[in-house]
Jmol script that loads the backbone (N, CA, C; Angstrom):
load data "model"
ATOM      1  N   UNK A   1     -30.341 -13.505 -14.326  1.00  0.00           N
ATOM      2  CA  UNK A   1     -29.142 -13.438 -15.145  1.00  0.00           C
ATOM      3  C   UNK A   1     -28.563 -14.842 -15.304  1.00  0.00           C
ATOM      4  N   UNK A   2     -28.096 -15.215 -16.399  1.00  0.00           N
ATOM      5  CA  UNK A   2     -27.553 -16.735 -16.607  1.00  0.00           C
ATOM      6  C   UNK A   2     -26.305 -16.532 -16.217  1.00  0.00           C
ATOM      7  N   UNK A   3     -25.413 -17.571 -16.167  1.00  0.00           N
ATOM      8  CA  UNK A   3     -24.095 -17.620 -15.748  1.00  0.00           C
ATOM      9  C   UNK A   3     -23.062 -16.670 -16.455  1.00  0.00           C
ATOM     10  N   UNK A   4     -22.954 -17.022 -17.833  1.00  0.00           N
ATOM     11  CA  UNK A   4     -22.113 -16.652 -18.574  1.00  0.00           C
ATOM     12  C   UNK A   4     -22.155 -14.386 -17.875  1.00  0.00           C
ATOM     13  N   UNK A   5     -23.460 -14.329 -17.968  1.00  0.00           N
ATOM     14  CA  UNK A   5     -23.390 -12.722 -17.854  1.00  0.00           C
ATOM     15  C   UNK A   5     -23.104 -12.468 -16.273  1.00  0.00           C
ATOM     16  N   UNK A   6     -23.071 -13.497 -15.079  1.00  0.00           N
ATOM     17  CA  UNK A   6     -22.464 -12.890 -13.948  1.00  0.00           C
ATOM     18  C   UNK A   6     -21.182 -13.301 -13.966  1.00  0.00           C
ATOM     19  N   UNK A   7     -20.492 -13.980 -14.699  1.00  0.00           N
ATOM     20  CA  UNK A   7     -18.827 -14.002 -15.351  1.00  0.00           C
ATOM     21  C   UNK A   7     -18.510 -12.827 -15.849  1.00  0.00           C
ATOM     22  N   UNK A   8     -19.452 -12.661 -16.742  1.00  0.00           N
ATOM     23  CA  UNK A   8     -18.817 -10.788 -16.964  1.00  0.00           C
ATOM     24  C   UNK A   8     -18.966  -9.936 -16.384  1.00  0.00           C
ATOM     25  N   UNK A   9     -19.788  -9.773 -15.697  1.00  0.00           N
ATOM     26  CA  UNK A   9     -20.052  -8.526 -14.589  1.00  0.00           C
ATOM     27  C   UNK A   9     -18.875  -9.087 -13.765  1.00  0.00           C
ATOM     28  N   UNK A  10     -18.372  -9.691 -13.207  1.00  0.00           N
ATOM     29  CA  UNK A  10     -17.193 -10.324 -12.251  1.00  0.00           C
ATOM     30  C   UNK A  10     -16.322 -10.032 -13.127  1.00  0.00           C
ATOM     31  N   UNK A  11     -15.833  -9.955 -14.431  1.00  0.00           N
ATOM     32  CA  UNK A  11     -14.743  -9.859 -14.659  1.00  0.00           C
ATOM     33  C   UNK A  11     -14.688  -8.152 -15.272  1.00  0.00           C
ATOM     34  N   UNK A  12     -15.572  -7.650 -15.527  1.00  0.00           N
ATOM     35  CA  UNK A  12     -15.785  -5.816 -15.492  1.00  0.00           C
ATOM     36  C   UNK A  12     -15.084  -5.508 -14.659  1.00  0.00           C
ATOM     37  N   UNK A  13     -15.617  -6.172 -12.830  1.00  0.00           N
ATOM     38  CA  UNK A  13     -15.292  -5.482 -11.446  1.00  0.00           C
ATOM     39  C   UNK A  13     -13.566  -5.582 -11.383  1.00  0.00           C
ATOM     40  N   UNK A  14     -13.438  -6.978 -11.737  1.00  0.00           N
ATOM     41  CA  UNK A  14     -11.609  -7.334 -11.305  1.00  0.00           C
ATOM     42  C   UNK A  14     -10.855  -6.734 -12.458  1.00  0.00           C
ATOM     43  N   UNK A  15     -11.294  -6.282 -13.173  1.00  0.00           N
ATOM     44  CA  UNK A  15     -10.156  -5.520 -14.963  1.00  0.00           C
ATOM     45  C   UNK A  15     -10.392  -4.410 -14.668  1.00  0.00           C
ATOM     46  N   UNK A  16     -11.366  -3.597 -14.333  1.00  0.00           N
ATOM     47  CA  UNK A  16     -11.938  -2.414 -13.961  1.00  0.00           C
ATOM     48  C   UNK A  16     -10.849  -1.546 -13.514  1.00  0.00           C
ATOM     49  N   UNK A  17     -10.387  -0.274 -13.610  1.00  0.00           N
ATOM     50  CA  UNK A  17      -9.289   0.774 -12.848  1.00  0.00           C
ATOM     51  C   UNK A  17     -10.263   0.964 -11.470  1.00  0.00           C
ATOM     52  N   UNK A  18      -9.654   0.658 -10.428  1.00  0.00           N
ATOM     53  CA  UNK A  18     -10.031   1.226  -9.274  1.00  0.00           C
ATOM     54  C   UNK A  18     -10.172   2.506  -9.287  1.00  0.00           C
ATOM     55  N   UNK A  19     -10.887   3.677  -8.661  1.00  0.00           N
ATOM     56  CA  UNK A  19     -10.770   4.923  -8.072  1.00  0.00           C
ATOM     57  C   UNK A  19      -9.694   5.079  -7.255  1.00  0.00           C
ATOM     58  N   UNK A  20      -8.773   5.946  -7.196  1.00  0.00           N
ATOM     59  CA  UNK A  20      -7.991   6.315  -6.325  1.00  0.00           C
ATOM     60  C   UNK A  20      -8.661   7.320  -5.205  1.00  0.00           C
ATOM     61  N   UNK A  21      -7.798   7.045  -3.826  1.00  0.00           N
ATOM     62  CA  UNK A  21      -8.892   8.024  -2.870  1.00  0.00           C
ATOM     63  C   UNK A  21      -8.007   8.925  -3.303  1.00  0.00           C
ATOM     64  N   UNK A  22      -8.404  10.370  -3.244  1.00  0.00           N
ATOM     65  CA  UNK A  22      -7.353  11.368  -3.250  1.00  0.00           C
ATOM     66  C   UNK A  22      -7.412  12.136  -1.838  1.00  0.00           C
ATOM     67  N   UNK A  23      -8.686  11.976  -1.085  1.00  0.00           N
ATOM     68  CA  UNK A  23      -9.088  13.075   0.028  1.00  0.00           C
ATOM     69  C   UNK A  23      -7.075  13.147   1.091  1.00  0.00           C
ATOM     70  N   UNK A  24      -6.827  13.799   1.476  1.00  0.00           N
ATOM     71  CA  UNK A  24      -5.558  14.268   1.791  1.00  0.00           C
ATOM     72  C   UNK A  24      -5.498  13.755   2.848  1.00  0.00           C
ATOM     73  N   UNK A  25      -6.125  13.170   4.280  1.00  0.00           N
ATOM     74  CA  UNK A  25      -5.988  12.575   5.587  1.00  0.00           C
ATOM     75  C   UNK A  25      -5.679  11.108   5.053  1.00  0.00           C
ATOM     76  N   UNK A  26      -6.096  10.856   4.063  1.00  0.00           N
ATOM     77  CA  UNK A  26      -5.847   9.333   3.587  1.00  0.00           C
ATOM     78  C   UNK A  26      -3.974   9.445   3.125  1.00  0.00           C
ATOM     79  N   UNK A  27      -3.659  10.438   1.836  1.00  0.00           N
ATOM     80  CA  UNK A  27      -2.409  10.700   1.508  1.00  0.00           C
ATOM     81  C   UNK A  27      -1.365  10.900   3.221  1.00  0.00           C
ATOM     82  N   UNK A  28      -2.015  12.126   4.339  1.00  0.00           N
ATOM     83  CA  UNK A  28      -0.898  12.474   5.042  1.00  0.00           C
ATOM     84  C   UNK A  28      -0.991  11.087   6.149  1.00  0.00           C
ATOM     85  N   UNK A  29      -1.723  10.341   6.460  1.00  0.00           N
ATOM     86  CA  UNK A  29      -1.979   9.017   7.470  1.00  0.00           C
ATOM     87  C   UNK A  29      -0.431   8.658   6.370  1.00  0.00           C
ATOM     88  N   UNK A  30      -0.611   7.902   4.993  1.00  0.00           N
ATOM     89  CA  UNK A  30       0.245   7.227   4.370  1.00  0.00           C
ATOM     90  C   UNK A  30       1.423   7.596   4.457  1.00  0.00           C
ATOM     91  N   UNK A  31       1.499   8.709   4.646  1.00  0.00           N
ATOM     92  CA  UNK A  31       3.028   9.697   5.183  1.00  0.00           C
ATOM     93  C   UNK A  31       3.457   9.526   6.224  1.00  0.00           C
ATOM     94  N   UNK A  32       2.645  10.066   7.377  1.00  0.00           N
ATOM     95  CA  UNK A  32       3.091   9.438   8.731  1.00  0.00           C
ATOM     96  C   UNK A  32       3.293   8.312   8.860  1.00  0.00           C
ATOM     97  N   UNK A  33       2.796   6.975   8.235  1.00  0.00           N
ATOM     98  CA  UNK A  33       2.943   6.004   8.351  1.00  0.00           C
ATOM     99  C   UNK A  33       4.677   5.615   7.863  1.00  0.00           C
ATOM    100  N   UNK A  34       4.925   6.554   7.036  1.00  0.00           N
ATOM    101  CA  UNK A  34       6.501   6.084   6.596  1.00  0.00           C
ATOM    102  C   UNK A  34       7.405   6.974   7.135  1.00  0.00           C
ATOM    103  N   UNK A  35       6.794   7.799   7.920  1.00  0.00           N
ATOM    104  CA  UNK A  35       7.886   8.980   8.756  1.00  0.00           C
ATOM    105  C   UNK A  35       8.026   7.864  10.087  1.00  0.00           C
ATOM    106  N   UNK A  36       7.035   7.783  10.365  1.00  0.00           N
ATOM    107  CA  UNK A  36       7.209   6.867  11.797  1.00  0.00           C
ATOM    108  C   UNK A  36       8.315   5.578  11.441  1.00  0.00           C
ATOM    109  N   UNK A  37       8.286   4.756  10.402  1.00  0.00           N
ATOM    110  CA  UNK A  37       9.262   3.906   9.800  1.00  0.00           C
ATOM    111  C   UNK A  37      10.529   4.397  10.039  1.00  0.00           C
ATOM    112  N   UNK A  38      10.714   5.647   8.948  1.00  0.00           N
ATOM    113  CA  UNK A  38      12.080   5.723   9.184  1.00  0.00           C
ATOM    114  C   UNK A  38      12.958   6.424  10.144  1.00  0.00           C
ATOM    115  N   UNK A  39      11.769   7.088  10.873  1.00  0.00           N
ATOM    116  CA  UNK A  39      12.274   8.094  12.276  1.00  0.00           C
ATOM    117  C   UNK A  39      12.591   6.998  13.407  1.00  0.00           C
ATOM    118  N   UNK A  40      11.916   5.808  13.264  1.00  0.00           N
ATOM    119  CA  UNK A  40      12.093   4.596  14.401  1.00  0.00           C
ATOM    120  C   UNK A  40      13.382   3.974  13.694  1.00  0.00           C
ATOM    121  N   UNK A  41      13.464   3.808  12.595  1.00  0.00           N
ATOM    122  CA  UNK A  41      15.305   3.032  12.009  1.00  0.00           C
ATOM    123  C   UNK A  41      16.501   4.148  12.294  1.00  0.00           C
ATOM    124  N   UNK A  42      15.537   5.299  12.489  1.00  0.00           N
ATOM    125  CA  UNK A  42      17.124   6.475  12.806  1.00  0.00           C
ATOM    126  C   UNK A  42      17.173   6.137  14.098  1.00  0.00           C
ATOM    127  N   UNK A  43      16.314   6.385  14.985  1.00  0.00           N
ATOM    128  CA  UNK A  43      16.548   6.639  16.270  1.00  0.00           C
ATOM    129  C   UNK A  43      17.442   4.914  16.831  1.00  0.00           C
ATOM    130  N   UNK A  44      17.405   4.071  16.287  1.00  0.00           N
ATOM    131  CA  UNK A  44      17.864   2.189  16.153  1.00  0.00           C
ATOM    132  C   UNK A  44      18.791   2.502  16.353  1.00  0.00           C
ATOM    133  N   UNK A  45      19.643   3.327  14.619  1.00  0.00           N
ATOM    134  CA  UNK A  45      20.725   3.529  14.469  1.00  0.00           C
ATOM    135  C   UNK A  45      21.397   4.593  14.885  1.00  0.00           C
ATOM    136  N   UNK A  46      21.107   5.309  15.465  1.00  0.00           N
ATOM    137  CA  UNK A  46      21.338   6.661  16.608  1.00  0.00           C
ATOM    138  C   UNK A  46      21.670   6.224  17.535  1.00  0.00           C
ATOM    139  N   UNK A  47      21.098   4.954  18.602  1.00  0.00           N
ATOM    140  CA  UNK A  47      21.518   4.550  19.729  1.00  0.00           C
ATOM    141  C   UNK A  47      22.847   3.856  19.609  1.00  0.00           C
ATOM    142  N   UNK A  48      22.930   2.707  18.263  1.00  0.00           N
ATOM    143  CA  UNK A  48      23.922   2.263  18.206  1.00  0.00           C
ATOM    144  C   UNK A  48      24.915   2.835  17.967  1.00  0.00           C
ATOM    145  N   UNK A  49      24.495   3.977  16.990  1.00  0.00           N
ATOM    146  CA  UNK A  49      25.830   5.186  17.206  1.00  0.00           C
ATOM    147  C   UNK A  49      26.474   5.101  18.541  1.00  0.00           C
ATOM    148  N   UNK A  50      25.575   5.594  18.925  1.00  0.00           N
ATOM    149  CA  UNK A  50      26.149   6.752  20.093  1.00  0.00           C
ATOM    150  C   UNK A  50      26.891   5.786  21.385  1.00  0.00           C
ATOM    151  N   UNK A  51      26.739   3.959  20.951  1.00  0.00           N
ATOM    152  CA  UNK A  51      27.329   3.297  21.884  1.00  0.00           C
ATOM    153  C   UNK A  51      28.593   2.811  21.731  1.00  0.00           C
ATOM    154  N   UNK A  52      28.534   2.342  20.072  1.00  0.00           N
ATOM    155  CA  UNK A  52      30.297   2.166  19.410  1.00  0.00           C
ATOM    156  C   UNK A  52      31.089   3.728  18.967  1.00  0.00           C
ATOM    157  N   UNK A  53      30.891   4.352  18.863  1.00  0.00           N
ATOM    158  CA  UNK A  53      31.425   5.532  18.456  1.00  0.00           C
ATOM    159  C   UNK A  53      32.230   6.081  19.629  1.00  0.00           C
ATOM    160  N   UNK A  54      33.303   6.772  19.578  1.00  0.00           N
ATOM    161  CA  UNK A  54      34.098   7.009  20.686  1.00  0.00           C
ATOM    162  C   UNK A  54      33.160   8.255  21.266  1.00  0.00           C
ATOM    163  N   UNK A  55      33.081   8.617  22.565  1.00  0.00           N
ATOM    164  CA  UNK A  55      32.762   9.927  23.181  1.00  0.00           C
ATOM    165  C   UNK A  55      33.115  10.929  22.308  1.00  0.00           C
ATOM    166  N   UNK A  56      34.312  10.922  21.903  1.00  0.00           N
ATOM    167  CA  UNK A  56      35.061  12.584  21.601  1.00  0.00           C
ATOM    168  C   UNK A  56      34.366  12.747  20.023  1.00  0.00           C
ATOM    169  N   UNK A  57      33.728  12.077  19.514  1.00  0.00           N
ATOM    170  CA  UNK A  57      32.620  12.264  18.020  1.00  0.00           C
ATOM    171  C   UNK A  57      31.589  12.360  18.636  1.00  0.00           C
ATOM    172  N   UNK A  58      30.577  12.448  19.341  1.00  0.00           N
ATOM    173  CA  UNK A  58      29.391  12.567  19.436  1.00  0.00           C
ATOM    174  C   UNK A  58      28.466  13.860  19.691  1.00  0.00           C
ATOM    175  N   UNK A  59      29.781  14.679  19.629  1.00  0.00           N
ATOM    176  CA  UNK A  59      29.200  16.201  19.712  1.00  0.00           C
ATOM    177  C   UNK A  59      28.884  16.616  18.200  1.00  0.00           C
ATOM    178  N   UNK A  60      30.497  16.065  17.175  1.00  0.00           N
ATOM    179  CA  UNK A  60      30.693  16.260  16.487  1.00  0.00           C
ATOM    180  C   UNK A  60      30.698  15.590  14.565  1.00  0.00           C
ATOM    181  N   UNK A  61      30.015  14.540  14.855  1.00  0.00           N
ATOM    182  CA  UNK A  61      29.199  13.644  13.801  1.00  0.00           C
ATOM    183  C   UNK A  61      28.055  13.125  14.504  1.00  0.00           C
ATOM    184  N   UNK A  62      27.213  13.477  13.644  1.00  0.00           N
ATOM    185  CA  UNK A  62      25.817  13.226  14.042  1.00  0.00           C
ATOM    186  C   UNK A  62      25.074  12.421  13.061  1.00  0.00           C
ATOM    187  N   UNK A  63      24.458  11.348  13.170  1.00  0.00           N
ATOM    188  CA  UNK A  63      23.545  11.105  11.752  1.00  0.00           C
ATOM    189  C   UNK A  63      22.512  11.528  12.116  1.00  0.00           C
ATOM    190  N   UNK A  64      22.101  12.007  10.740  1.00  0.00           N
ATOM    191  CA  UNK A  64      21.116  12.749  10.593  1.00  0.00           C
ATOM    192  C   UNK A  64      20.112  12.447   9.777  1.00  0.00           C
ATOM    193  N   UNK A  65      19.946  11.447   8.640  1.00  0.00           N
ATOM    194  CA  UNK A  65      19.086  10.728   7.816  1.00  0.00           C
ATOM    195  C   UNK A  65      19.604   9.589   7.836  1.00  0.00           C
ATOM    196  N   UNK A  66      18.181   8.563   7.518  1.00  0.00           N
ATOM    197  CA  UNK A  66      18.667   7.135   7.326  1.00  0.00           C
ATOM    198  C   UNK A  66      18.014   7.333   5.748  1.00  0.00           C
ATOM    199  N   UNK A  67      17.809   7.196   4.603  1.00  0.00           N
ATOM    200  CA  UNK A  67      17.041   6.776   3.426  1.00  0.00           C
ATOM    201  C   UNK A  67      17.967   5.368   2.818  1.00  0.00           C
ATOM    202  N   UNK A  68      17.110   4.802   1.911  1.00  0.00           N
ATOM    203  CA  UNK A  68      17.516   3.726   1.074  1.00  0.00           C
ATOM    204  C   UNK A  68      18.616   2.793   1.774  1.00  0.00           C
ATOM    205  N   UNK A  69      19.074   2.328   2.733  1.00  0.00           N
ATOM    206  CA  UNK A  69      20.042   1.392   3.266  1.00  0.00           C
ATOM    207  C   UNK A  69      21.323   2.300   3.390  1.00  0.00           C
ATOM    208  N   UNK A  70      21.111   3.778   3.231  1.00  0.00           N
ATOM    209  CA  UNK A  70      22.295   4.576   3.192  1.00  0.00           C
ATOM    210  C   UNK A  70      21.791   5.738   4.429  1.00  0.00           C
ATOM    211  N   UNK A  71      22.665   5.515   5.764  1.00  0.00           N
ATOM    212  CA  UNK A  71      22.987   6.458   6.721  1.00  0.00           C
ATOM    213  C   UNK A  71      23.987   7.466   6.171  1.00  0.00           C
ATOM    214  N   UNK A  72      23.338   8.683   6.288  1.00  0.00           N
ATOM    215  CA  UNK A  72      24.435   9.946   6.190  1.00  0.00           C
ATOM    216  C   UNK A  72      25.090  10.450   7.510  1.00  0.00           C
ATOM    217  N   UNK A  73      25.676  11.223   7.487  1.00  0.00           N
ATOM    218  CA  UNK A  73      26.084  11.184   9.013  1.00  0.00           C
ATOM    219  C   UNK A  73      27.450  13.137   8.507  1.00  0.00           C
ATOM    220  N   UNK A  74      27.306  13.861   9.412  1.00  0.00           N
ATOM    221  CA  UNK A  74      27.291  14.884   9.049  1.00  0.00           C
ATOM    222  C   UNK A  74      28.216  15.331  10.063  1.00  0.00           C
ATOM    223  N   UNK A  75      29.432  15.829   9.740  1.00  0.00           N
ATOM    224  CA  UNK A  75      30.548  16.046  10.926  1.00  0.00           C
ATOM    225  C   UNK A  75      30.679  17.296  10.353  1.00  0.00           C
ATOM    226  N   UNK A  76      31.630  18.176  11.390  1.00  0.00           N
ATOM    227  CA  UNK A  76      31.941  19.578  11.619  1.00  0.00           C
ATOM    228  C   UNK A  76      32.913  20.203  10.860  1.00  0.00           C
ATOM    229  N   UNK A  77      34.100  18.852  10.664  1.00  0.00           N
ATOM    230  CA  UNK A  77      35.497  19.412   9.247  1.00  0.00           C
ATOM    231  C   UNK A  77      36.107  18.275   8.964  1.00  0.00           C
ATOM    232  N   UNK A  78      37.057  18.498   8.206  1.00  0.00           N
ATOM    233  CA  UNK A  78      37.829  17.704   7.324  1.00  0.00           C
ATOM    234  C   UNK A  78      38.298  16.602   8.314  1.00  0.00           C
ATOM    235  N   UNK A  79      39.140  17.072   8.923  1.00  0.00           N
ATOM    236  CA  UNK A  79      39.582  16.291   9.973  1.00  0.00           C
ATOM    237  C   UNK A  79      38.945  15.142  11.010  1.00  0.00           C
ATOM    238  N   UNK A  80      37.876  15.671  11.343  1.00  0.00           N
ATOM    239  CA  UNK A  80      36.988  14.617  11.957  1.00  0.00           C
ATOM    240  C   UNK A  80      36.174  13.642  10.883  1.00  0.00           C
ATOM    241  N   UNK A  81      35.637  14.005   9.461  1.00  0.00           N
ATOM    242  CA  UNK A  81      35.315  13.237   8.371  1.00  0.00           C
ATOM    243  C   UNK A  81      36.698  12.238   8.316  1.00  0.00           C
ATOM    244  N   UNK A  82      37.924  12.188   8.280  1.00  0.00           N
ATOM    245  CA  UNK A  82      38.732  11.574   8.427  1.00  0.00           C
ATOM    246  C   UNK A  82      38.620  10.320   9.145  1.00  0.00           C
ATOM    247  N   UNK A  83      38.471  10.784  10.678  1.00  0.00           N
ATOM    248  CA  UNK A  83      38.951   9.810  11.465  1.00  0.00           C
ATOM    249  C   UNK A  83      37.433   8.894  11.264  1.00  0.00           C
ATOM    250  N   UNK A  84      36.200   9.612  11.142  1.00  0.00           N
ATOM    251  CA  UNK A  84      35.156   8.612  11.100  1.00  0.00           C
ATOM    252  C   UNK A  84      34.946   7.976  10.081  1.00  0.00           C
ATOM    253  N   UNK A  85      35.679   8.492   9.042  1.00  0.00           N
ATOM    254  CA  UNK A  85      36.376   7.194   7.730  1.00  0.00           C
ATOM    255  C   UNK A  85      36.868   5.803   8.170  1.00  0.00           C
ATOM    256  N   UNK A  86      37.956   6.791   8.868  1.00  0.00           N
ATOM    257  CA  UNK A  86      38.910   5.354   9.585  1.00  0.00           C
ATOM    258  C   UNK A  86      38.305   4.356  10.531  1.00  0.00           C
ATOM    259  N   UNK A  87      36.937   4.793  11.441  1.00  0.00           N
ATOM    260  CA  UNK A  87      35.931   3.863  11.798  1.00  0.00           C
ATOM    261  C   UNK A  87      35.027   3.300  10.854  1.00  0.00           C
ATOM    262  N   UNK A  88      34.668   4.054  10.080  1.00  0.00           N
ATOM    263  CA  UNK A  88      33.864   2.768   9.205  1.00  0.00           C
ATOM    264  C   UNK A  88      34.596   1.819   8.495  1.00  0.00           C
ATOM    265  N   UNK A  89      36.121   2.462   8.505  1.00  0.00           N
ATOM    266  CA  UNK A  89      36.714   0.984   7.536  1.00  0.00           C
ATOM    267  C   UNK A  89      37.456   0.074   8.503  1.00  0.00           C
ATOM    268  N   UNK A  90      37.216   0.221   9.589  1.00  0.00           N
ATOM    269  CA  UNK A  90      37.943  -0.390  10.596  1.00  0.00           C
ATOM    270  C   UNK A  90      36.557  -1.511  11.190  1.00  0.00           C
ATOM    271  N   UNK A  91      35.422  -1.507  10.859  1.00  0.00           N
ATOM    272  CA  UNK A  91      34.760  -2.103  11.229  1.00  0.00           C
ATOM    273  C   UNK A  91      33.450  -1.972  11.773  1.00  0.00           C
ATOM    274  N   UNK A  92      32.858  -0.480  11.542  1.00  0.00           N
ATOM    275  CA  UNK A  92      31.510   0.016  12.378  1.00  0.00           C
ATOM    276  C   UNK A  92      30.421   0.221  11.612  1.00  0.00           C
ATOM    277  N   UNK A  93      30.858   0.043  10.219  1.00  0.00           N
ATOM    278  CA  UNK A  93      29.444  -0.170   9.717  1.00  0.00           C
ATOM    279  C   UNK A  93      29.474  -1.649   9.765  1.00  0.00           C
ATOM    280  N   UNK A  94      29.869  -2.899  10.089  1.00  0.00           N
ATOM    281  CA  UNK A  94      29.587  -4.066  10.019  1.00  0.00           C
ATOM    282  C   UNK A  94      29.018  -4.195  11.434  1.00  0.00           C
ATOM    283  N   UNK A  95      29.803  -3.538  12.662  1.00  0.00           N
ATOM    284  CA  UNK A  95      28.887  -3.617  13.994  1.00  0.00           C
ATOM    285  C   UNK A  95      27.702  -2.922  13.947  1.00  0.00           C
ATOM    286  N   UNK A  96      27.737  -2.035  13.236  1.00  0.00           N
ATOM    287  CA  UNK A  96      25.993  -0.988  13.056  1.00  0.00           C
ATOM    288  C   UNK A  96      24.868  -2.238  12.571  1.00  0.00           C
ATOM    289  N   UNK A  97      25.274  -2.708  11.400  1.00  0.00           N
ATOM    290  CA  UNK A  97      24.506  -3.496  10.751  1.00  0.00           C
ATOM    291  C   UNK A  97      24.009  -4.814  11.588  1.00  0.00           C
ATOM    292  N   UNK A  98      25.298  -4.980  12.704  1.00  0.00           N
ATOM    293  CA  UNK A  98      24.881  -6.625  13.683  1.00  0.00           C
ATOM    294  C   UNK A  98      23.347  -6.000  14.877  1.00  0.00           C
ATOM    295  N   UNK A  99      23.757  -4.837  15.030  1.00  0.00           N
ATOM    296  CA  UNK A  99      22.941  -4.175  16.153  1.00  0.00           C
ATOM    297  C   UNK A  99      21.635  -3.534  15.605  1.00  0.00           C
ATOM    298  N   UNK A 100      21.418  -3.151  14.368  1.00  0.00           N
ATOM    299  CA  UNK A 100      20.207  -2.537  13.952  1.00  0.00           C
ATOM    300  C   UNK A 100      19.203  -3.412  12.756  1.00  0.00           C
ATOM    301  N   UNK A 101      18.137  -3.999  12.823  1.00  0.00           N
ATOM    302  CA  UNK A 101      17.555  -4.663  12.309  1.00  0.00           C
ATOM    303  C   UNK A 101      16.961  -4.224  10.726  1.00  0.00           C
ATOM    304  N   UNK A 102      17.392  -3.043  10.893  1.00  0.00           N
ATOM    305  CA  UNK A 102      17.022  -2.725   9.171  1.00  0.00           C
ATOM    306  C   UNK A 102      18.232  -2.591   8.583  1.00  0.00           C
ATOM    307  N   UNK A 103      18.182  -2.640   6.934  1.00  0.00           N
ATOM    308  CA  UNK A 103      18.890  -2.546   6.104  1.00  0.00           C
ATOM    309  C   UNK A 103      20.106  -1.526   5.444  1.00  0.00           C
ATOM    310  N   UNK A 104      21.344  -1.609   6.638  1.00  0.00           N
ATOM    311  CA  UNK A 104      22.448  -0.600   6.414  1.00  0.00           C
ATOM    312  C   UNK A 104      23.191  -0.860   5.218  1.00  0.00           C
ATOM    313  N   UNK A 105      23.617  -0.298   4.552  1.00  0.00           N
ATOM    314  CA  UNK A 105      24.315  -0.997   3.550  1.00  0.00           C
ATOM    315  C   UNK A 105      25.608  -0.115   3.141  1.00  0.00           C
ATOM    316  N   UNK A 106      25.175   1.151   3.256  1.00  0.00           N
ATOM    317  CA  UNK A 106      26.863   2.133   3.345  1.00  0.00           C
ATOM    318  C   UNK A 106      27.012   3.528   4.515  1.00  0.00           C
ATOM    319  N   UNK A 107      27.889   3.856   4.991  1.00  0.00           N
ATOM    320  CA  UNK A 107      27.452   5.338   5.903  1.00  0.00           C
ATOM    321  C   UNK A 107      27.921   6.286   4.509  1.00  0.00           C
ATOM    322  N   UNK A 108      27.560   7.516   4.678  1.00  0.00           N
ATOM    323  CA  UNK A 108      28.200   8.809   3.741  1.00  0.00           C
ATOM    324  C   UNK A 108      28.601   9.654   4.975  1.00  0.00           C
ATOM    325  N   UNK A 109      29.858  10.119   4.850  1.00  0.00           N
ATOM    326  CA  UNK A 109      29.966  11.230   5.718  1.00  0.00           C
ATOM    327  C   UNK A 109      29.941  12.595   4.853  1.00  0.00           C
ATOM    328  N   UNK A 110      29.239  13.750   5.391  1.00  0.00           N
ATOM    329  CA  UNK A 110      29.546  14.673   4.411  1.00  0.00           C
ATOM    330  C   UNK A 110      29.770  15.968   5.759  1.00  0.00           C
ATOM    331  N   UNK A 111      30.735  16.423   5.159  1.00  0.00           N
ATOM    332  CA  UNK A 111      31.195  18.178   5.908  1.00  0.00           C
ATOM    333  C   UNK A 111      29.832  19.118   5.822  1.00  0.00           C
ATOM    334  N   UNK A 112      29.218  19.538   6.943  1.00  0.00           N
ATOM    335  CA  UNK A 112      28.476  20.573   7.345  1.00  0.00           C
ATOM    336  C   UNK A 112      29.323  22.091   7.321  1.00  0.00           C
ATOM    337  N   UNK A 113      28.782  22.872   6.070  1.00  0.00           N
ATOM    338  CA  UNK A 113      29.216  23.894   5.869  1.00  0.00           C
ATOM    339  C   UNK A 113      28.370  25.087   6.083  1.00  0.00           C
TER     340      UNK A 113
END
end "model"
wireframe off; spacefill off
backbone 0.3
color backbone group
């Protein structure tokens, strides 16, 4: 083969659509691989919870997902969504964020109904 035609066979291979694998141990590995991610940034931000947060919340707001730089965090009623308002604007999502190495960026509290 002269040059010019193993330039094109080389450039067939690199323009070419890859095959996608589809077999499913390949898809659920890629899954676990991002459950383990974000189950290790909850459990980060779970500890740090559970060290700035007063005792008398820890029965009663729990986080429960970390996704996208946004911790949810899931309390029992109105009243306690309140006061853990008044900690995040008092300063605990800025201590969450000094203590946990991934990317916090807001808490949500929402009422468990």
């Amino acid at each position: 083969m002269d040059d010019a035609a193993i330039k094109i066979e080389q450039l067939k291979k690199w323009r070419s659509s890859r095959k996608r694998d589809l077999r499913i141990d390949t898809a659920m590995n890629v899954f676990c691989r991002s459950l383990k991610k974000t189950n290790k940034q909850l459990v980060q931000i779970q500890e740090a919870w559970n060290e700035l947060v007063p005792h008398q919340y820890h029965a009663v707001a729990i986080p429960i997902a970390f996704r996208g730089g946004i911790l949810d965090v899931v309390v029992d009623g109105s009243p306690t969504a309140y006061q853990v308002n008044r900690l995040i604007r008092s300063g605990l999502l800025r201590q969450l964020q000094q203590r946990c190495p991934c990317t916090l960026r807001q808490i949500r509290v929402r009422i468990e109904r």
